[in-house]
C-alpha positions in Angstrom: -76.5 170.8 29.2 -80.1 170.4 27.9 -82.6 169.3 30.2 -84.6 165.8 28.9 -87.4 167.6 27.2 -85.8 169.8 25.0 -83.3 167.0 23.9 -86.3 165.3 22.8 -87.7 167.7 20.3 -88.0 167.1 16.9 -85.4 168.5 14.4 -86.7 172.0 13.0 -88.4 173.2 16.4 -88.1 176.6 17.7 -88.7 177.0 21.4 -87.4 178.5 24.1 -84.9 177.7 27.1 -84.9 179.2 30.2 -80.9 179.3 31.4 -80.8 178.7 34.7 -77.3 178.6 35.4 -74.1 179.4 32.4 -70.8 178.6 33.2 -68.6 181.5 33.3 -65.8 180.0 30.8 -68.6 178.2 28.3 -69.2 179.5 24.8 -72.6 180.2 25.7 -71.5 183.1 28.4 -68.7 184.1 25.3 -72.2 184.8 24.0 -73.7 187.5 26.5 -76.2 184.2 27.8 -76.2 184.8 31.7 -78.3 183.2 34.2 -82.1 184.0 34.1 -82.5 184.6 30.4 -84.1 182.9 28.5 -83.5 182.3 24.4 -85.2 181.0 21.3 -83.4 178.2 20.0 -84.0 176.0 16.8 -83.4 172.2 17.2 -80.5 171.1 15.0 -80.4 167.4 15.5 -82.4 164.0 15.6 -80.6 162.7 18.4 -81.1 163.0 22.1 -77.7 162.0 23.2 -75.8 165.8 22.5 -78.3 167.4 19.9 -77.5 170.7 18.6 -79.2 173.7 18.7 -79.3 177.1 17.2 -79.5 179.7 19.8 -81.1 183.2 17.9 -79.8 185.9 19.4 -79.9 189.9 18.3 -76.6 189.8 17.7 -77.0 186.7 15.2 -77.4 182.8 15.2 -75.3 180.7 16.8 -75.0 176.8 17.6 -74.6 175.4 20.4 -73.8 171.7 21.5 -74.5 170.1 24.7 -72.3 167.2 25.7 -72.8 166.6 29.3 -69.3 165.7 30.0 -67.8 168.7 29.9 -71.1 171.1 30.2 -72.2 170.3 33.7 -72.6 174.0 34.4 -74.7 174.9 31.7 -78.4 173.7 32.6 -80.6 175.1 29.5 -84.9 174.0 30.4 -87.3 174.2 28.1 -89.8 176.3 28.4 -92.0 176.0 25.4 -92.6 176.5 21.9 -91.9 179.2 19.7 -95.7 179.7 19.3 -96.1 180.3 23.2 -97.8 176.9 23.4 -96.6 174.6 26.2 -95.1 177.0 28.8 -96.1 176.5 32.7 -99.4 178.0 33.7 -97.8 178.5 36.5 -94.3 179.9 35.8 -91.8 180.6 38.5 -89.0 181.4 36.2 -91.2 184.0 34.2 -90.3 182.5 31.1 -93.8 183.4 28.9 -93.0 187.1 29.4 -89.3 187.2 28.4 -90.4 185.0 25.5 -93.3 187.4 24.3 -90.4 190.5 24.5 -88.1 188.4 22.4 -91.0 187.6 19.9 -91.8 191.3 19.9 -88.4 192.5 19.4 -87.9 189.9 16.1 -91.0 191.9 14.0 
């Protein structure tokens, strides 16, 4: 499930989500996404009810939607923009750094 500010974004964003917990029989775990990591997604929808979202991962894109009925173990925060603007200054989850090394690994 997406966390209220990143169902909020605008179709077309990339940003990042911080995973901070999968569960173990979700597609998103089918995907190698474990607890901790943290992804650059691409909003897919206008609607905040269960928008989805392309999730970029080295291994190629993939979609994803929430629908909190049946993905209450899957709790996906955003973290910020694709442009590293609106992460925490102070960020427990350490989500500017893993976001830099997925920028970094993409050029």
């Amino acid at each position: 499930m997406l966390d209220a500010n990143a169902r909020h974004l605008p179709k077309g964003l990339e940003f990042f989500l911080e995973v901070h917990s999968v569960d173990k029989e979700s597609k998103i775990h089918q995907l190698g996404i474990r607890q901790g990591d943290v992804i650059l997604c691409t909003m897919m929808d206008e609607s905040p009810d269960n928008p989805e979202i392309t999730i970029h991962l080295e291994s190629g894109d993939a979609t994803y939607k929430s629908n909190p009925l049946i993905d209450t173990f899957n709790w996906l925060v955003y973290a910020g923009r694709k442009d590293l603007t609106q992460f925490l200054e102070h960020d427990p989850f350490g989500a500017l750094p893993k976001a830099k090394e997925i920028l970094k690994r993409l050029q």
